[in-house]
Structures are given as C-alpha cells and as structure tokens.
N, C-alpha and C positions, 0 to 999 in steps of 0.2 A: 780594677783595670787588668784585663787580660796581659798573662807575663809576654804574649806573643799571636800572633791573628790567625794563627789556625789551632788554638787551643781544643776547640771544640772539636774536633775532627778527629773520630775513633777508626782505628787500625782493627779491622775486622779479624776475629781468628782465625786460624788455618781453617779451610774448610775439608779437609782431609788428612788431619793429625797425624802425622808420623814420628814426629820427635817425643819420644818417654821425659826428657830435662830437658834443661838448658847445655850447652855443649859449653867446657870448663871457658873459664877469664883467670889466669895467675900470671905472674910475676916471672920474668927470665932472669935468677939472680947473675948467673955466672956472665952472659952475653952484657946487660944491666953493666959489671964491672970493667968488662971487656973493650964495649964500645964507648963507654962515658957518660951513658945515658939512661934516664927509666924508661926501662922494655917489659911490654905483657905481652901475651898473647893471647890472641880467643880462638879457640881449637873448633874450626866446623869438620876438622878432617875425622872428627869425632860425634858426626850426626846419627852414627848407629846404623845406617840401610845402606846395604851394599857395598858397601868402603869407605861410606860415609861421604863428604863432602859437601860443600854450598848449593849442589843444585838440588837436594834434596830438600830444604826450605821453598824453593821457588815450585817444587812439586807439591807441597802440600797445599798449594791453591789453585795452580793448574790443573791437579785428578780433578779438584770440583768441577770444573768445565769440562771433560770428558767425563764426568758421571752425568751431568745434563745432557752431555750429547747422546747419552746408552752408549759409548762404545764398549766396544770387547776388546779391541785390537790398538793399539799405543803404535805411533810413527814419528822418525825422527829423524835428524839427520845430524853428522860432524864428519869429523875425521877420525882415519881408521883406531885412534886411539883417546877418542872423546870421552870423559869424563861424564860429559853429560847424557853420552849417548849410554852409558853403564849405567847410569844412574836411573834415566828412564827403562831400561830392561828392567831392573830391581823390584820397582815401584807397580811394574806390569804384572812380573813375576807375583807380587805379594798383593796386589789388589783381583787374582785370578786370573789378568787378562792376558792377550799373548804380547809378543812387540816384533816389531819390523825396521830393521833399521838401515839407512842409507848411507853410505861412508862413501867418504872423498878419498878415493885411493886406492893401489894395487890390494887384491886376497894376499896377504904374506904368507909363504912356507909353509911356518912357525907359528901356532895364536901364542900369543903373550900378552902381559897386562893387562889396561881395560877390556882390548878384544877376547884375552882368554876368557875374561870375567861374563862378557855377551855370551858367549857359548853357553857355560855352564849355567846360566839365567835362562836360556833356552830361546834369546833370541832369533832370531833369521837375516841375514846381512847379508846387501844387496850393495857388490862392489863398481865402483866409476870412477876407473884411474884416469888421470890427462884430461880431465874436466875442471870448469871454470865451478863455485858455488853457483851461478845462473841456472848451469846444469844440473846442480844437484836438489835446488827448490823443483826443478820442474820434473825430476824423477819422482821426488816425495810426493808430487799431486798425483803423478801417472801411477803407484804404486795405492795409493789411496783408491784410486779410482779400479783399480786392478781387485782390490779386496773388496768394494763394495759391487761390484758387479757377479762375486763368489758369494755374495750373502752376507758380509760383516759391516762392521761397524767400526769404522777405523777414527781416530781423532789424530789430529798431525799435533803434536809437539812443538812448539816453535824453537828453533836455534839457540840451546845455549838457555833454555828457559826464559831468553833474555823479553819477554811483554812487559805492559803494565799489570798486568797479572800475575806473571813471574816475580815482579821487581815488589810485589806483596811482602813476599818470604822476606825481603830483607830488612823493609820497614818495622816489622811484626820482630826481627832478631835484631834492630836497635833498643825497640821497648827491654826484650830480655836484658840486652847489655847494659842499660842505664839502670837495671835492676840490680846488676850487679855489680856494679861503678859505685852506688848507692851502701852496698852490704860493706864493702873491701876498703872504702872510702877514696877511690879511686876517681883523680879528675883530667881525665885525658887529653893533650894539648892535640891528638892526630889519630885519627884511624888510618893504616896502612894497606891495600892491598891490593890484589892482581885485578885487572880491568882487563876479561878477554870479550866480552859482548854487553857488557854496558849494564847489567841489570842488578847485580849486585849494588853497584855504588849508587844506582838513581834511588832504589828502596832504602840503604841506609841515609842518602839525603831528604829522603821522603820525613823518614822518620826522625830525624831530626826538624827538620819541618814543621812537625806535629806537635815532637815532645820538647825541644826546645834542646837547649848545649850548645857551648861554642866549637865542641872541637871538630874541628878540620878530618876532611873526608876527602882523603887522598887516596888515588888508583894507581897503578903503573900498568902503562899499556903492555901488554904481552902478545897481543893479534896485531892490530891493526895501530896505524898512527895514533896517537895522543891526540892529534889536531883534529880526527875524525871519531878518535871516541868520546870526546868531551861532552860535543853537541849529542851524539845519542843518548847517553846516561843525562844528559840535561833534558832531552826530549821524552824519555822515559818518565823520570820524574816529573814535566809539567803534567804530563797526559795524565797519571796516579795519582797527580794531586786533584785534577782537576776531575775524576771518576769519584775521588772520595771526599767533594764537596768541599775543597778547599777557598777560602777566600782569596788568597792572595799565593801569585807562583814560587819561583826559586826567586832566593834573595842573595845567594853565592852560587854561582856556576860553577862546575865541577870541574876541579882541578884533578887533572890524568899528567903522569908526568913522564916524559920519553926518553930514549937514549938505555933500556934495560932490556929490548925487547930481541936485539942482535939483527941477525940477518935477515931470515925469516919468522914466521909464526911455527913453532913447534921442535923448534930448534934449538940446542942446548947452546949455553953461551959462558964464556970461562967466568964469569964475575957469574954468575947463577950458580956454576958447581961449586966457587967457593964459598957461597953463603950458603948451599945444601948441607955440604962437607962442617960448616962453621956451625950451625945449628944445629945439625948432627952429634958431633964431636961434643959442643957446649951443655947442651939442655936436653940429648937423648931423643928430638922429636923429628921426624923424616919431612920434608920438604919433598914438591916435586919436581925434576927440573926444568920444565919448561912454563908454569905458572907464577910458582909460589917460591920458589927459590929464585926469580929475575926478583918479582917483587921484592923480594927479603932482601935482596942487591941495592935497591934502594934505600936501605936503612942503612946497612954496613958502609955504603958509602957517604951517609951522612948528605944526602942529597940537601941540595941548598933551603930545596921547597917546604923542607920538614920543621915546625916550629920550634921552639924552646920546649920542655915539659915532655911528661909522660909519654909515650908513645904504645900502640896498638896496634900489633900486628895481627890480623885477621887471617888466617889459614884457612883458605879453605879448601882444602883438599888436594884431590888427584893423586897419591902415592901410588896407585899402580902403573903408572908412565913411568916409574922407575925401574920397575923389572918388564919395561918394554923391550923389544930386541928387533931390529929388523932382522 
C-alpha cells in the first residue's frame, strides 16, 4: 500500500542545470537559544548565479522553454529593484543570450543594487513610472514584438518565475531538502518563507505532494494580501500537479500568513529591520529587507500560525536591495 497517492509521480530534473550542490540546511545555534526554539536554515541566497537567490531554481526549468522557443533575447518584467529581474539578466548573460528588461518605475540618478547589478549583466531597461502592472504586461508584449520585428527571438519570462513551470524549481529543491533532513536527522515541524508571487511555496507543496512529510509549508506575504496569495500558490500547485500526472490535488491549502508585509509592497518595515539587524548580529547571515527579513518577522515574533518543533527558515535571497539607495 502506497505511503501516499501520488507516490508514483516523478519530479522531472532541471532541464537546464545551474546549481553545481545543494545550497547549505544547518542549524541557527545562537537565534535557536535566543528565541526558544529549533531554528535552521536553507540558504538559496547561496544558489551561486548572480547573487544567488530562489529564482534561480525556477530558471533552471524556464531556460528549457526558451531554448524550445530558439530565443536569443530573455524579457521580463518587476520593479526597478527586482530580484528577479537580476536574476533573469545572469542567466541571459551566461546562457549567451541578451535581456531586456521592463521596470515599474522612475530611471533613478544612482544605479544601485539589483539595478547596478542589470547594468553590469549588460541588460537594457526600459523605464514606466506612474503605471499600473496592467501597463507593464502590455509594454513586455510591445517590447517583444519590437524585437521580433528587428529580427530576434525574444521569450518573455513570466513574473516573478512565478508558472507552473517556474514553480518546478521548488518542487525538485523540496526533494534536495528531505535529502538533507534525511543526512542531519532533521524533522521539521514548518518551512518558513517569503511569498511575493506565489511560486515558490505552490512547488515546495508540490513536492511534498509527491514525496510525502508532514511539515507545514508556510509563506508570509510580502507583495500582495495573504487572502489573495493563498489561492494563487494553491492554483499553481493544482495546475503542476496536474501537468505531472498527479492523481489527486492539494490535500492542505496553502497557508500565507499577513500582517508582516507593512504598508506597501517594497517597503521597509520596523519589525523587518529588527529581524535583519537580529540575524545579522546573531548568525552573521544578511537578510533583505523588503522580503526575507518581513518573513523572518514572522518567526521572531513567534506568530501563532507556527507549529511546536523544528522550524525552517528558507532564504531566499535578494541582499542586493540592501545596498539599494533611492
């Protein structure tokens, strides 16, 4: 008797390998003592390419799809200080091809942070301040359509990596992490982390799905409501499940948890710098603070939502929005 009904259902490999390891899983002793609790962490801010980060998992399945398309030329779109939008320059940069990228917002001054980082990746960034995102999906097709009328071959990038093809990458880095839960003897009551477009947490529910575990796969919104990112990472994950032949859907809806993400989206928030500042200080490892430091707010504050046991803080990334500067 199957320990579970989608036993059978294999987690495809990256179909465009970029990760050389696994990105570390250790123990937070000092925080651990601090807070009163077993704290780890699984470092993606250590993926290796370009500053590393979670969306570089979601791109080792994405390139495949623009290598089907033959493009040459990578499109995308965020904000002027996207994570992801760095991420896809990298990836362009070191698969040969060029990138183009679309930002929500004024040309600053100053490049800084991720933006310094598009520069020196050899990006092209096409600015559209006092626009809605409505407007900025419809620049990304006009900009497409702008390059292939010059001759190329452009593939858009979706938002955030966040597809069901995106949301690959994370399924495929739950298998790594129950590898290593496995070595350390580590049995986690909670994975922890930042939910800005949904596609991280629908793949690690995927993968759980698949490979089975109890533990709890909690997001903290940092974009958008909780109440509206739930159902996307829930819609993500049925669609992945049901591309990779799944028998049966989600059997716990994805708990996103609110009240961490402040005013706006991109916005720094005083419980975020003190858990930057705290993780900092504690364990030596940089947080950033408009993702991964709100998230980490949710541990330090011991949010209700968080079980008994172990806990797993998931990093993933962004430290260049720290030496951002308007």
């Amino acid at each position: 008797m199957p320990e579970h009904e989608n036993d059978h259902v294999v987690i495809p490999v990256p179909t465009v390998p970029l990760l050389p390891e696994p990105t570390p899983l250790h123990r937070l002793p000092r925080l651990s003592q601090e807070l009163g609790r077993e704290l780890w962490i699984k470092r993606d801010d250590l993926t290796a390419i370009g500053v590393g980060g979670n969306k570089i998992r979601k791109l080792e399945y994405l390139l495949g799809e623009a290598d089907k398309a033959g493009a040459d030329v990578l499109v995308t779109i965020g904000a002027v200080q996207s994570n992801h939008c760095r991420a896809v320059a990298a990836v362009a940069s070191l698969t040969g091809r060029d990138c183009h990228l679309v930002l929500a917002g004024a040309e600053p001054s100053t490049m800084t942070g991720n933006l310094l980082l598009d520069y020196y990746l050899g990006a092209s960034c096409e600015y559209l301040p006092d626009v809605g995102w409505a407007e900025i999906f419809v620049a990304a097709d006009a900009a497409c359509e702008q390059l292939r009328m010059k001759g190329r071959r452009p593939f858009l990038m979706p938002a955030g990596g966040s597809t069901a093809t995106g949301a690959l990458g994370f399924a495929n880095a739950y298998r790594e992490f129950t590898q290593q839960c496995e070595v350390v003897g580590l049995k986690p009551a909670a994975i922890v982390h930042a939910n800005g477009s949904g596609g991280t947490q629908a793949g690690l529910i995927v993968g759980r799905e698949i490979l089975g575990g109890e533990v709890s796969i909690i997001g903290v919104a940092v974009s958008l409501d909780a109440e509206l990112m739930a159902p996307v990472s829930d819609g993500l994950a049925d669609v992945l499940l049901r591309d990779l032949g799944a028998d049966v859907g989600l059997r716990q809806p994805a708990t996103v948890l609110s009240g961490y993400r402040g005013s706006e989206y991109g916005v720094e928030t005083r419980a975020g710098r003190s858990a930057l500042r705290l993780m900092l200080a504690r364990e030596g490892i940089l947080l950033d603070p408009v993702y991964t430091a709100k998230a980490f707010a949710a541990i330090v504050a011991a949010d209700s939502s968080l079980p008994d046991g172990p806990i797993v803080f998931w990093h993933t990334g962004g430290t260049p929005a720290v030496f951002a500067r308007e």
